[in-house]
NUFI-114337 format. One record per residue (C-alpha): x, y, z; residue in one letter. Coordinates in steps of 0.02 Angstrom, whole numbers, plus 50000, padded with zeros to 5 digits. Example, Ala and Ser with C-alpha at 12.3 -4.5 7.8 and 13.67 -1.06 7.14 Angstrom:
2
+-------+-------+-------+---+
:     u :     v :     w : r :
+-------+-------+-------+---+
: 50615 : 49775 : 50390 : a :
: 50684 : 49947 : 50357 : s :
+-------+-------+-------+---+
***
This chain:
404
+-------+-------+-------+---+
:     u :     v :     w : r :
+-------+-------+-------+---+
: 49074 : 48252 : 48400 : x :
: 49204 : 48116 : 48392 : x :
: 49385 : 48094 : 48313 : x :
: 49454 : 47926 : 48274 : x :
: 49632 : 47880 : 48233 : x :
: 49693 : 47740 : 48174 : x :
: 49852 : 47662 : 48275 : x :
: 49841 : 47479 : 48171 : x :
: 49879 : 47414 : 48003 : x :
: 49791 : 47347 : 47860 : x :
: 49640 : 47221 : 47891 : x :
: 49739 : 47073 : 47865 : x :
: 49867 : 47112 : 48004 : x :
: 49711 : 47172 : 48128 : x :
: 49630 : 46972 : 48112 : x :
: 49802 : 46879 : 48140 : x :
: 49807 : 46967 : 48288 : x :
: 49633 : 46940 : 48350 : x :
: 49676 : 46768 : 48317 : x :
: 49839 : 46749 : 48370 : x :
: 49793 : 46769 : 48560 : x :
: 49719 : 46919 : 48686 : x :
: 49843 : 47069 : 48632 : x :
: 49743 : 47202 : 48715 : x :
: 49912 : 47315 : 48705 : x :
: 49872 : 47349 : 48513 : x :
: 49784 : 47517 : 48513 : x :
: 49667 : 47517 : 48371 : x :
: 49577 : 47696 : 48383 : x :
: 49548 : 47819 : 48505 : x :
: 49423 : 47956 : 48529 : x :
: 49382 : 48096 : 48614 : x :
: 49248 : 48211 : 48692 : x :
: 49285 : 48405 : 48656 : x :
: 49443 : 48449 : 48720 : x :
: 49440 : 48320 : 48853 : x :
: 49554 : 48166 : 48866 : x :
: 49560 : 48037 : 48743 : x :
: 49525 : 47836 : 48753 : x :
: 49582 : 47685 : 48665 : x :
: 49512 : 47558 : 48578 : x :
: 49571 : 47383 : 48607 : x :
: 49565 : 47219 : 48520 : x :
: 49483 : 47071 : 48649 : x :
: 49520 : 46894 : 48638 : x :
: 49363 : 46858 : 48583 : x :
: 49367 : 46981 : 48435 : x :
: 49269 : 47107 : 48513 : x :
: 49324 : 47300 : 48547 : x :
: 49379 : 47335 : 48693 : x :
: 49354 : 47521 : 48762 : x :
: 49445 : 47617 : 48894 : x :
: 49352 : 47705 : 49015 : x :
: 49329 : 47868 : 49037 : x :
: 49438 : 47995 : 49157 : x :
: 49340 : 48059 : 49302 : x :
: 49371 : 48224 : 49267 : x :
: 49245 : 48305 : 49401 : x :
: 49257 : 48371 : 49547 : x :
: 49438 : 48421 : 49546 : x :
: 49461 : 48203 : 49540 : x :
: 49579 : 48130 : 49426 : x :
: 49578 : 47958 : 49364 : x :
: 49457 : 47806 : 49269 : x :
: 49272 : 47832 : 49273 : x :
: 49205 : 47656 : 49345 : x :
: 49099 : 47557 : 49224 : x :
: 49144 : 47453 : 49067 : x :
: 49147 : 47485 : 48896 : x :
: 48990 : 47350 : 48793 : x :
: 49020 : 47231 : 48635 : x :
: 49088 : 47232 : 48472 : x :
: 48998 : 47412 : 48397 : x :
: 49104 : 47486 : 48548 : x :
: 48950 : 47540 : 48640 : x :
: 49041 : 47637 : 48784 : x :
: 48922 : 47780 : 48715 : x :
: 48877 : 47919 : 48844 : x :
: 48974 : 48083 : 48895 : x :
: 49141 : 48079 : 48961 : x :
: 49128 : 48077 : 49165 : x :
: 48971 : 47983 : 49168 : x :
: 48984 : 47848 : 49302 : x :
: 48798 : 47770 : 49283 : x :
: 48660 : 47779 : 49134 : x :
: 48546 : 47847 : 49267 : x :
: 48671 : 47985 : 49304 : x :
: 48705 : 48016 : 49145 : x :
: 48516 : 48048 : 49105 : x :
: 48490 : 48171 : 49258 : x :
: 48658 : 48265 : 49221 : x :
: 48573 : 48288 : 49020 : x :
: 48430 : 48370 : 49098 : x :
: 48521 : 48500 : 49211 : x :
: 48720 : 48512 : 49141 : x :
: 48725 : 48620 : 48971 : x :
: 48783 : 48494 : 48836 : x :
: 48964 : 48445 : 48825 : x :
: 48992 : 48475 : 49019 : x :
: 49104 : 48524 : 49071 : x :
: 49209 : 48572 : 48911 : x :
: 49081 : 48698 : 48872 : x :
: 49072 : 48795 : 49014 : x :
: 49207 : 48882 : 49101 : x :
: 49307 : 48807 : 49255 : x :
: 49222 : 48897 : 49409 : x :
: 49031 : 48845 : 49314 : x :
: 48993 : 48697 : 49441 : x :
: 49076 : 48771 : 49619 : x :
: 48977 : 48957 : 49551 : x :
: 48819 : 48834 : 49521 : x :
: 48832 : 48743 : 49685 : x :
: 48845 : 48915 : 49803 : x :
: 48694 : 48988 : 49696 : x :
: 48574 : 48826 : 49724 : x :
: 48617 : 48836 : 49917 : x :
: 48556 : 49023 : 49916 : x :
: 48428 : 48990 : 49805 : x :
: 48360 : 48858 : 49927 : x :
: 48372 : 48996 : 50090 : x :
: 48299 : 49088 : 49982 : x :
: 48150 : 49002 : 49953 : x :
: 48119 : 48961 : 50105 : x :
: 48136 : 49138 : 50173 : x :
: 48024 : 49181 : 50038 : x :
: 47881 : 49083 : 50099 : x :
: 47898 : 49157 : 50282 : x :
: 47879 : 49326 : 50200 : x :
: 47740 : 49295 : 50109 : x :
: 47645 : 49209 : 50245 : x :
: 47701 : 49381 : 50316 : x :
: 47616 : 49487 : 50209 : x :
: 47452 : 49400 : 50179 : x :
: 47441 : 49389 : 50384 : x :
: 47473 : 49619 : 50385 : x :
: 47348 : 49606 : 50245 : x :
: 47211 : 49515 : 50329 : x :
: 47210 : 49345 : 50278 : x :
: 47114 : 49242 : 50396 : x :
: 47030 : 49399 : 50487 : x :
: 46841 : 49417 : 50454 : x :
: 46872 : 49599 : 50498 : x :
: 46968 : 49635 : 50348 : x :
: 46919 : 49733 : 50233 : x :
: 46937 : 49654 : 50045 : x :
: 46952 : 49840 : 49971 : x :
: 47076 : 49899 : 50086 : x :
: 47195 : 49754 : 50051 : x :
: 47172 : 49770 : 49879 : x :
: 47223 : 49959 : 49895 : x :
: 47367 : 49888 : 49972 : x :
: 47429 : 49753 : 49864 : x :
: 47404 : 49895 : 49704 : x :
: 47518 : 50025 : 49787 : x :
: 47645 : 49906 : 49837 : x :
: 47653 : 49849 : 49657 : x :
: 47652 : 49990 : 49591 : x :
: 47793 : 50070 : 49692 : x :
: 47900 : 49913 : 49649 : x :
: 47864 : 49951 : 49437 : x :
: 47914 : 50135 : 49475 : x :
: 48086 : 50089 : 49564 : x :
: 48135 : 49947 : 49429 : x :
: 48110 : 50102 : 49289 : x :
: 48195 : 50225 : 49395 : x :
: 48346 : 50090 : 49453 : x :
: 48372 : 50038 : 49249 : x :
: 48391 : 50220 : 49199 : x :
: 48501 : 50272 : 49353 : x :
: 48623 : 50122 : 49381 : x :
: 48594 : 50030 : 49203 : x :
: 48757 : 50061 : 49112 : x :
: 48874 : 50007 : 49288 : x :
: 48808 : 49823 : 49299 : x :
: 48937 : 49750 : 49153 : x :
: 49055 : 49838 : 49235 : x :
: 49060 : 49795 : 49410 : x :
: 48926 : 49620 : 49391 : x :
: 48997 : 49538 : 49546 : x :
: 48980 : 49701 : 49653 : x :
: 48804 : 49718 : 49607 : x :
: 48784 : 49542 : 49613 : x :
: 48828 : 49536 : 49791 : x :
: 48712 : 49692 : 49802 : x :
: 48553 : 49597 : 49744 : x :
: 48569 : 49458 : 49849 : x :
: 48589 : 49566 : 50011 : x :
: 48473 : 49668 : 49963 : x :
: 48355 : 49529 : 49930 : x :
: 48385 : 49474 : 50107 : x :
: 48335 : 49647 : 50198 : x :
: 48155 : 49652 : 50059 : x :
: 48117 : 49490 : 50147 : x :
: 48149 : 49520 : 50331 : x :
: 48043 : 49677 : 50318 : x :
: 47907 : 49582 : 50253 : x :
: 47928 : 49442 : 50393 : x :
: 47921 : 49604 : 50538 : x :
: 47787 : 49705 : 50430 : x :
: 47639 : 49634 : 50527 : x :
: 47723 : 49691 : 50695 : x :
: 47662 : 49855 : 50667 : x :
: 47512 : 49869 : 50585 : x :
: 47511 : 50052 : 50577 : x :
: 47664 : 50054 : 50469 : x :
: 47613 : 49886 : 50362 : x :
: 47586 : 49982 : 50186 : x :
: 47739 : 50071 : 50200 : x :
: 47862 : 49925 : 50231 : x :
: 47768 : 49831 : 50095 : x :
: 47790 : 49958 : 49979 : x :
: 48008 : 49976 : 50022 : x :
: 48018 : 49803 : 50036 : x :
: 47934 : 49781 : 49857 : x :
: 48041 : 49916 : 49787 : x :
: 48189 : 49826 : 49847 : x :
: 48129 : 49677 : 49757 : x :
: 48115 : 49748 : 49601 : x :
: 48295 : 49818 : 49619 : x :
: 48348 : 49656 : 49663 : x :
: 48256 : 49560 : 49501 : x :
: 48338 : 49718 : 49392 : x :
: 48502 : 49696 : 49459 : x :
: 48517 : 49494 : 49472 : x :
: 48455 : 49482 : 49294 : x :
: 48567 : 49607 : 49213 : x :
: 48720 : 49530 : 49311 : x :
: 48667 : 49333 : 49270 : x :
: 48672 : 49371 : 49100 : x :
: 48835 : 49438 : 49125 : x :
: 48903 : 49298 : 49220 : x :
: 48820 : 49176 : 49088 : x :
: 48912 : 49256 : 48957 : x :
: 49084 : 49218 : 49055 : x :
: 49021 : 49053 : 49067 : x :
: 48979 : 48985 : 48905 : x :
: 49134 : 48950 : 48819 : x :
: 49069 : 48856 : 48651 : x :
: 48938 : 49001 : 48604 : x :
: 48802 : 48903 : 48722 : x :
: 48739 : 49062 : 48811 : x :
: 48573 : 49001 : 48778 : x :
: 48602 : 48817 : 48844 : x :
: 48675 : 48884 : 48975 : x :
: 48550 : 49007 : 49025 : x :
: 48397 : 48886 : 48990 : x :
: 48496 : 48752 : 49107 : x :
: 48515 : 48869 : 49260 : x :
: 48346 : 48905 : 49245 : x :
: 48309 : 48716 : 49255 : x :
: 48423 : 48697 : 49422 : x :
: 48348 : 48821 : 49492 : x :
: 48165 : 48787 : 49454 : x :
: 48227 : 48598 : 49550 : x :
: 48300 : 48703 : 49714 : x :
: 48156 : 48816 : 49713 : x :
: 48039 : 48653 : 49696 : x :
: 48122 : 48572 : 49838 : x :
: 48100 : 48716 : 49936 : x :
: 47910 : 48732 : 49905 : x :
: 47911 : 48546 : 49977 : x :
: 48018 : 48597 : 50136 : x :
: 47912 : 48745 : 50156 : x :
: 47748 : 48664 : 50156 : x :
: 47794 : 48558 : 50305 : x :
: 47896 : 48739 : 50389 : x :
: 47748 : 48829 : 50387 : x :
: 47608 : 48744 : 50491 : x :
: 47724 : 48737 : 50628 : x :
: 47761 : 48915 : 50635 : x :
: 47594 : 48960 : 50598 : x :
: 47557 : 48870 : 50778 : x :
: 47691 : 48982 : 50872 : x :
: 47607 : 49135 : 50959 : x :
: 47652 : 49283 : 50846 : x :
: 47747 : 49440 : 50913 : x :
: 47611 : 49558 : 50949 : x :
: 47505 : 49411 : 51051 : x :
: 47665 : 49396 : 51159 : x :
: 47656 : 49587 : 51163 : x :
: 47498 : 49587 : 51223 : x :
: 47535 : 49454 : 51359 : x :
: 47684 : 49532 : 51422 : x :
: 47615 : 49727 : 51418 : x :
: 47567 : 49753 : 51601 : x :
: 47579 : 49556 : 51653 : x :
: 47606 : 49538 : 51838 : x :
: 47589 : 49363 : 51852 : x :
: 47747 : 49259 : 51881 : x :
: 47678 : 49146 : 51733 : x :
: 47608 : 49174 : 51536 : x :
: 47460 : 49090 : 51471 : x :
: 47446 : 49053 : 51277 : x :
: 47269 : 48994 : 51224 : x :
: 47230 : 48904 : 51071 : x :
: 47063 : 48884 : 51084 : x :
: 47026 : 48788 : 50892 : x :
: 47140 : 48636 : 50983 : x :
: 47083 : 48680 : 51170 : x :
: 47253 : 48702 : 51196 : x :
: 47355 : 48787 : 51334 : x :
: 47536 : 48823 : 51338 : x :
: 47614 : 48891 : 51506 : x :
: 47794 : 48996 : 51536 : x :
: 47846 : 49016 : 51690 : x :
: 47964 : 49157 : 51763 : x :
: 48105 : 49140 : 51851 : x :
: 48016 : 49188 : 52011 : x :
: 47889 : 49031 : 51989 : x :
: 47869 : 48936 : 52137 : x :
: 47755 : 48769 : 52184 : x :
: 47606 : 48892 : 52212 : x :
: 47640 : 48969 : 52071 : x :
: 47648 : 48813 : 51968 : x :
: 47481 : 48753 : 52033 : x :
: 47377 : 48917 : 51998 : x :
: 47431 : 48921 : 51832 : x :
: 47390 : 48724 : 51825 : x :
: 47209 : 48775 : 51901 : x :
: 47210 : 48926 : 51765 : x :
: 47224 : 48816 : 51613 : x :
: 47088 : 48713 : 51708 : x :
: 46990 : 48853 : 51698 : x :
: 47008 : 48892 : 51524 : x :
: 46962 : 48706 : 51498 : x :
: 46791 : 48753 : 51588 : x :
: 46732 : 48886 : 51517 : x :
: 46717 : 48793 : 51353 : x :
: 46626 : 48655 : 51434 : x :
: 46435 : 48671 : 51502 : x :
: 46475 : 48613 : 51677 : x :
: 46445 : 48667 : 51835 : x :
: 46550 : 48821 : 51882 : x :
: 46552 : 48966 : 52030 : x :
: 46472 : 49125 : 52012 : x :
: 46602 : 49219 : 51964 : x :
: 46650 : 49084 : 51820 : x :
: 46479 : 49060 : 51745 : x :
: 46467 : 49259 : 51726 : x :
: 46617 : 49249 : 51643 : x :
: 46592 : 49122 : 51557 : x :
: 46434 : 49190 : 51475 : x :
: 46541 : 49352 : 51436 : x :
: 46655 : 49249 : 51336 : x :
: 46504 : 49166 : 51235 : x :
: 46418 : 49344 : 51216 : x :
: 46582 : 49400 : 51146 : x :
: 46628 : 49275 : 51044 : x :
: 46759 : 49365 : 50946 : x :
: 46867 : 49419 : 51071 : x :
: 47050 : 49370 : 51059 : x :
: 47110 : 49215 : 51191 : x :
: 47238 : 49358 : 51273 : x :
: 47092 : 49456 : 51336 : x :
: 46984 : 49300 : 51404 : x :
: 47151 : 49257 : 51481 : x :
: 47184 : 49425 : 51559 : x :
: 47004 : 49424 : 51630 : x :
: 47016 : 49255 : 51711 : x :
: 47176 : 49318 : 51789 : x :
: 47072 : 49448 : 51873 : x :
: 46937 : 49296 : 51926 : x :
: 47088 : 49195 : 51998 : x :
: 47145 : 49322 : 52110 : x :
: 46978 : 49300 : 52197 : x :
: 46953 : 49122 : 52188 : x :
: 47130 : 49049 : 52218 : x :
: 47170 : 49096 : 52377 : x :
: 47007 : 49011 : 52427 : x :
: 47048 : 48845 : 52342 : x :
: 47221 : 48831 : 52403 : x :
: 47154 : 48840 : 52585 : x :
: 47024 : 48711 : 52544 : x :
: 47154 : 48589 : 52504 : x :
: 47281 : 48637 : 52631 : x :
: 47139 : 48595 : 52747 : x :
: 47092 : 48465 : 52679 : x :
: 47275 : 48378 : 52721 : x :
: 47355 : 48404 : 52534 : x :
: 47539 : 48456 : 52535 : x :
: 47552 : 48624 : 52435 : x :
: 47754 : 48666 : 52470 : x :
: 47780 : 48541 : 52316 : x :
: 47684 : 48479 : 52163 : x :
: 47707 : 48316 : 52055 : x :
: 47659 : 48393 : 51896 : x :
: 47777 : 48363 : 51735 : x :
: 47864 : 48535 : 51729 : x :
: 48024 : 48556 : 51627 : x :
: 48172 : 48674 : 51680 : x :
: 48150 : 48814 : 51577 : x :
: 48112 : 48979 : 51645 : x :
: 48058 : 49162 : 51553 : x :
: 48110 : 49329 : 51595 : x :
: 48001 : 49501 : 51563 : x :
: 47987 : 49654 : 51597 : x :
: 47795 : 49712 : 51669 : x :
: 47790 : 49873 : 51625 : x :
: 47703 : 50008 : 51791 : x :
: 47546 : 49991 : 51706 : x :
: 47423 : 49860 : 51671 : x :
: 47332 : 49899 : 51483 : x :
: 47157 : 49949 : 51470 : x :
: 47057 : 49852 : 51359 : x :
+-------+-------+-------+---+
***
């Protein structure tokens, strides 16, 4: 709402002056915004009114808001602050009305923090739920649609249990200490989603660290609510806890859409990384002085070598991905190659880590051979002109090679 006063006298004196020349130091009005700083209203030369501008009043910045006040109805309209219309229509959507009179001093820094962890948030969100669905079965035609149903039920359910259980036990402490058990939620929030990201490691525990990671979750929306409204409370200084409420919820709604956006272009690229337990499963028992990842859908072959990796040892595992090449093709290949390869089209299912462990055994036979062939046949094997960067892997084989 706006206040006028009157700094001028009657009519009569108000038109001499307009006519006697440009006095724009007669003050004619002002007005104001809530408690914020007031602005004049001038008399132009033309006979027009003449508005200040605003204070820029954000930000911790002191001083006049750019822009200039329109024609003779004194059309500076808007909200104090505003620097464009534009802005001014995108700060109405997310700012509780009469921002920032009506909130309280630390709103905006408090509002800034919580979007930033809001975004991390999101995005760690979406890596634990890829998570989950992968431990589920998602994508595995050996899964079994019951059993992951059994799953997703139980981890629910646990979660409902522990948000009954944490509201009875811990209930009448959140006005209390709200920042404390802010603080909680949000770390606590942080451990529910890294044990979903590392639930698939280990399948055998999968339903259990669903299930504590859910429960956490629940704590976490029981805790974060109960302070919010707390903190909202603090923050609404013209009894606007609604408007105040219903605006967070818009801001974050914006972070949490921006980091859908961000996620959808996050997660094809670490769906094409080689998950933990298929680096297990190379590593476990690996001899070689090189790794072999397979992506067989893109006939696709990515090598590491160890720090032992020499030229030889660069062009076997050259000739290896080769190899893998081959066996998807219907050309001609030795013995031992064409009974594997019809071992790998008998078994169609098996996993690219076992076809690559078996041609490691076919290589051991075959290499040797083909490396004399070219050193007799005049070809320089101490060095190699293939494009091989500088990086280099270390592992640890363990005594034993796994039995499949």
């Amino acid at each position: 709402m706006r206040t006028g006063r009157v700094r001028s006298g009657g009519p009569g004196e108000e038109r001499s002056e307009m006519a006697g020349g440009a006095n724009l130091e007669a003050q004619l009005c002002s007005e104001q915004f809530g408690s914020g700083a007031a602005r004049g209203c001038l008399a132009a030369a033309d006979g027009s009114l003449q508005w200040e501008a605003w204070e820029w009043r954000w930000w911790g910045l002191s001083g006049p808001c750019p822009g200039r006040a329109r024609g003779r109805d004194g059309g500076g309209g808007g909200t104090p602050g505003t620097a464009s219309p534009r802005l001014s229509r995108l700060l109405v959507v997310f700012l509780p009305q009469g921002f920032p009179d009506s909130v309280s001093p630390d709103y905006l820094p408090y509002q800034l923090w919580d979007s930033v962890q809001a975004f991390a948030s999101s995005l760690s969100g979406s890596l634990a739920t890829h998570a989950v669905l992968l431990g589920i079965g998602v994508g595995n035609a050996e899964a079994s649609v019951s059993a992951a149903t059994a799953t997703w039920l139980v981890k629910d359910s646990t979660g409902m249990l522990g948000r009954i259980i944490f509201a009875w036990w811990k209930g009448s402490k959140l006005d209390c200490n709200a920042k404390q058990w802010r603080l909680f939620a949000d770390i606590l929030n942080d451990v529910a989603m890294f044990l979903e990201i590392m639930a698939p490691i280990y399948p055998i525990f999968f339903t259990m660290t669903v299930c504590i990671s859910n429960l956490a979750k629940c704590i976490v929306s029981v805790a974060g609510g109960a302070t919010r409204a707390a903190l909202t409370m603090h923050q609404a200084r013209r009894n606007n806890m609604a408007d105040v409420s219903a605006k967070d919820s818009s801001q974050e709604t914006l972070v949490n859409l921006a980091g859908l956006l961000v996620s959808l272009l996050m997660l094809p690229l670490v769906s094409a990384c080689p998950s933990v337990f298929e680096l297990q499963q190379l590593v476990e028992g690996h001899q070689e002085p090189y790794l072999l990842h397979w992506d067989k859908s893109k006939s696709q072959v990515q090598v590491v070598l160890s720090q032992k990796a020499g030229p030889e040892t660069i062009l076997r595992a050259a000739t290896h991905g080769l190899v893998l090449e081959a066996l998807q093709g219907d050309g001609p290949l030795p013995r031992e190659l064409e009974e594997l390869r019809n071992r790998v089209l008998a078994g169609a299912d098996k996993e690219s880590w076992v076809i690559i462990k078996e041609t490691h055994q076919v290589l051991d036979k075959l290499f040797p051979k083909f490396l004399k062939g070219l050193q007799d046949a005049g070809w320089k094997t101490e060095k190699h002109q293939l494009e091989v960067d500088e990086w280099r892997a270390t592992w640890l084989p363990s005594p034993e090679k796994k039995i499949l």
